[in-house]
C-alpha positions as CSV (number, residue, x, y, z in Angstrom):
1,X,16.1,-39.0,10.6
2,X,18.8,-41.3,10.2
3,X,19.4,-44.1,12.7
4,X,22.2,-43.7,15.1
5,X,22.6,-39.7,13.9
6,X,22.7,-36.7,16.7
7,X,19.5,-35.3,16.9
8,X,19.7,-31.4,17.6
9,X,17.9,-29.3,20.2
10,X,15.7,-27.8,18.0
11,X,14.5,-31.1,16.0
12,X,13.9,-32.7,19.7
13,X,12.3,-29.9,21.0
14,X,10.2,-29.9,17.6
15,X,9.5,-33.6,18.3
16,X,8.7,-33.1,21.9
17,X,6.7,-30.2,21.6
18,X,3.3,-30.5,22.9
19,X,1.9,-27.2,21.3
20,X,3.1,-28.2,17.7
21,X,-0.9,-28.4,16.4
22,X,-1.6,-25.2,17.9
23,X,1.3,-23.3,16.8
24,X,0.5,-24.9,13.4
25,X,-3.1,-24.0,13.8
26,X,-2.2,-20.0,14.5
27,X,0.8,-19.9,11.5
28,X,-1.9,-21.0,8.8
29,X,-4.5,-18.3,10.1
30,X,-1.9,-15.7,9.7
31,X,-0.1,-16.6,6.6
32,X,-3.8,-16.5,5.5
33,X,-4.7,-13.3,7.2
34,X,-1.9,-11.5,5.4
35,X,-1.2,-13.1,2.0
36,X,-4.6,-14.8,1.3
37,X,-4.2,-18.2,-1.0
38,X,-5.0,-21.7,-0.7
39,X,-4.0,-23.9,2.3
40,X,-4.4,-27.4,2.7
41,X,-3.0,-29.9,5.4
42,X,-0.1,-32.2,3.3
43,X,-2.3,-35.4,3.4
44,X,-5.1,-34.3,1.3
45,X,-5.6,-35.2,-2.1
46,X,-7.5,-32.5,-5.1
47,X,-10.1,-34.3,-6.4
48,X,-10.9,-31.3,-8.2
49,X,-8.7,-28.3,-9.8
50,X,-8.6,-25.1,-7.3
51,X,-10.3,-23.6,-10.2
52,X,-13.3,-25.6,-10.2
53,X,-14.4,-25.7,-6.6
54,X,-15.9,-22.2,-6.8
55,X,-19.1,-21.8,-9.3
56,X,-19.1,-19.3,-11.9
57,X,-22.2,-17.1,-10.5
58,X,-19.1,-16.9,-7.0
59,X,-16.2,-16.1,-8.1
60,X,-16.1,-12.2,-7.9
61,X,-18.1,-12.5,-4.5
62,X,-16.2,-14.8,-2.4
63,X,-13.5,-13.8,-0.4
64,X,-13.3,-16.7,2.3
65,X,-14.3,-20.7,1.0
66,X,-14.7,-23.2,3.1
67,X,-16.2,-26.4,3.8
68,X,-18.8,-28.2,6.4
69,X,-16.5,-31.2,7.8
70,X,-19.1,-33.0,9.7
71,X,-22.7,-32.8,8.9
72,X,-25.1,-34.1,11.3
73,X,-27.0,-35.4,9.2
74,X,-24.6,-38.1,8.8
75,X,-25.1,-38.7,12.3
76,X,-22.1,-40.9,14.0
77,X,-19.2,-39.7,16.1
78,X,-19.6,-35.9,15.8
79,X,-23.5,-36.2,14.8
80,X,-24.0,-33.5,17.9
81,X,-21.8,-30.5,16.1
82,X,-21.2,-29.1,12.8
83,X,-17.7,-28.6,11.6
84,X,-16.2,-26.3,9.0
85,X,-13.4,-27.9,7.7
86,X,-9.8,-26.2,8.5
87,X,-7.6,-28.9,6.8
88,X,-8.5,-27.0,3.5
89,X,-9.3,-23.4,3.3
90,X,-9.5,-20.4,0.5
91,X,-9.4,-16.8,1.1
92,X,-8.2,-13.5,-0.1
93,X,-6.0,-11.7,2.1
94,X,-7.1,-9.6,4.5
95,X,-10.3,-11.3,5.2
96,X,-12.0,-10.5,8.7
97,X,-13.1,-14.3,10.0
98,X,-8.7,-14.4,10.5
99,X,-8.4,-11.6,12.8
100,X,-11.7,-12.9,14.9
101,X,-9.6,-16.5,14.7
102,X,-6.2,-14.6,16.2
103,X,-7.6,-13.5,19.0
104,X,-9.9,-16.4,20.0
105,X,-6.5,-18.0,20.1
106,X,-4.4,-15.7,22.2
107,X,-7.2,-15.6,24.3
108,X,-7.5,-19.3,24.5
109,X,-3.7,-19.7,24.9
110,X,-4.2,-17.1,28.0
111,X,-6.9,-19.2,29.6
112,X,-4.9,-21.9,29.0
113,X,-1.8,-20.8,30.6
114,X,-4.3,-20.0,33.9
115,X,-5.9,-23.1,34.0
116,X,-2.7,-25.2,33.8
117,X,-0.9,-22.8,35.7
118,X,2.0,-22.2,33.7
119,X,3.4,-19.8,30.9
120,X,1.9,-20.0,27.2
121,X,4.7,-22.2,26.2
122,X,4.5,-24.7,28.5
123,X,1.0,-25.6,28.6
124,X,0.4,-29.3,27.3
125,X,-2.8,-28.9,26.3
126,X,-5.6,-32.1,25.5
127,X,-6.8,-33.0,22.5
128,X,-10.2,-30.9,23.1
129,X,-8.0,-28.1,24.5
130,X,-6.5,-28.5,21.0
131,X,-9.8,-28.3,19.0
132,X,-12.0,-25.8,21.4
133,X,-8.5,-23.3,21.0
134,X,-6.5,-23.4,17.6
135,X,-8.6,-26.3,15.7
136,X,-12.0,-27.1,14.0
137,X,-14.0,-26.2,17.0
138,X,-12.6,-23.0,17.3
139,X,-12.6,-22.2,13.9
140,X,-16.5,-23.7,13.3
141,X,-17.1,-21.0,16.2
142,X,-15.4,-17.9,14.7
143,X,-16.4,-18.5,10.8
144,X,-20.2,-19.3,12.5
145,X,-19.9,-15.7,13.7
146,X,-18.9,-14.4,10.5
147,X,-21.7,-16.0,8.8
148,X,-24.4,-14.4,11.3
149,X,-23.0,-10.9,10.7
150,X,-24.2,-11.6,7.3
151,X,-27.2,-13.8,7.7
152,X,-28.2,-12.8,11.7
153,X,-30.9,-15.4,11.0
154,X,-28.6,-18.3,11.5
155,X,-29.1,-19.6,14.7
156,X,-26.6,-22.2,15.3
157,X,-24.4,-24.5,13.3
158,X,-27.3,-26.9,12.2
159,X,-29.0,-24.3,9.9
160,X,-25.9,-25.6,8.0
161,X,-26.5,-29.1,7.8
162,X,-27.6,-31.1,4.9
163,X,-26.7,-28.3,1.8
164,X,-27.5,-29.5,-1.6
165,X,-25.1,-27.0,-3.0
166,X,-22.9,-24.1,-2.2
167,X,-24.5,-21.4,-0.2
168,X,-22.7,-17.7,-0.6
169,X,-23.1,-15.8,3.0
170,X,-21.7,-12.4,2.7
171,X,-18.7,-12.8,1.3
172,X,-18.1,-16.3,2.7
173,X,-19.0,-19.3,0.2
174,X,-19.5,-22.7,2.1
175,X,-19.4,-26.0,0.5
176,X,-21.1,-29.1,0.8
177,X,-19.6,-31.7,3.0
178,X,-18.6,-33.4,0.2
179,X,-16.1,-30.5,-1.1
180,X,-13.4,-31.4,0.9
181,X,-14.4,-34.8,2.7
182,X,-12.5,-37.0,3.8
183,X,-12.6,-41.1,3.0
């Protein structure tokens, strides 16, 4: 924006409001959930070609890729949890974990509006409102899910830590931390 120009009521209601992330969040699930593709946040950099990050013996099984963000085996900050990483995700169209994600969402945005006592599109929701709702948290939680429909022997997020390689769980290929980590 250019100093001293008018600023209209969309762009300041844009830069004002404080469900941006989450509205963000739920577009990227559903573009996903209906045209399938590649999404990645704007700030990431490929170290690899989209072509490369799935393995040969993959390719005709996987229908969703994604990525462990934090491994606890790396311990620090978020040493207690396992992530999958949302900032870059794969998938065919139509894929189920998306329709579990949409309605963890609308049911979170619903508790949400109860808890603060307002309508959905006023809430001003915290940064762990943020994650547990529309973001990594939320997302760890549904494609976990999706995972034990395939392999009910997972027991909880740590069965994914420290992967040499990429595992192929159903239909669902997860990557090493190191697929798409960060710094």
């Amino acid at each position: 924006m250019v100093s001293g120009a008018a600023t209209s009521s969309s762009e300041t209601t844009l830069l004002t409001d404080p469900n941006v992330g989450m509205k963000s969040d739920l577009l990227r699930y559903l573009i996903l959930e209906v045209e399938g593709g590649v999404y990645t946040d704007t700030d990431t950099i490929a170290l690899k070609p989209i072509d490369k990050w799935v393995p040969a013996e993959f390719r005709d099984k996987a229908n969703l890729v994604v990525g462990i963000e934090f491994d606890r085996l790396n311990g620090g900050a978020w040493a207690d949890i396992n992530h999958c990483c949302q900032w870059t995700i794969a998938a065919a169209p139509g894929h189920p974990v998306f329709h579990r994600m949409v309605n963890r969402i609308l049911g979170s945005l619903n508790d949400l509006s109860q808890i603060h006592n307002v309508t959905i599109d006023r809430v001003e929701p915290s940064s762990f409102e943020v994650m547990n709702s529309t973001g990594p948290a939320a997302w760890t939680d549904m494609v976990f899910e999706q995972l034990q429909e395939y392999k009910p022997s997972l027991n909880d997020t740590a069965d994914l830590s420290a992967m040499t390689g990429p595992v192929l769980y159903g239909d669902v290929l997860v990557l090493i931390i190191d697929s798409f980590g960060m710094g």
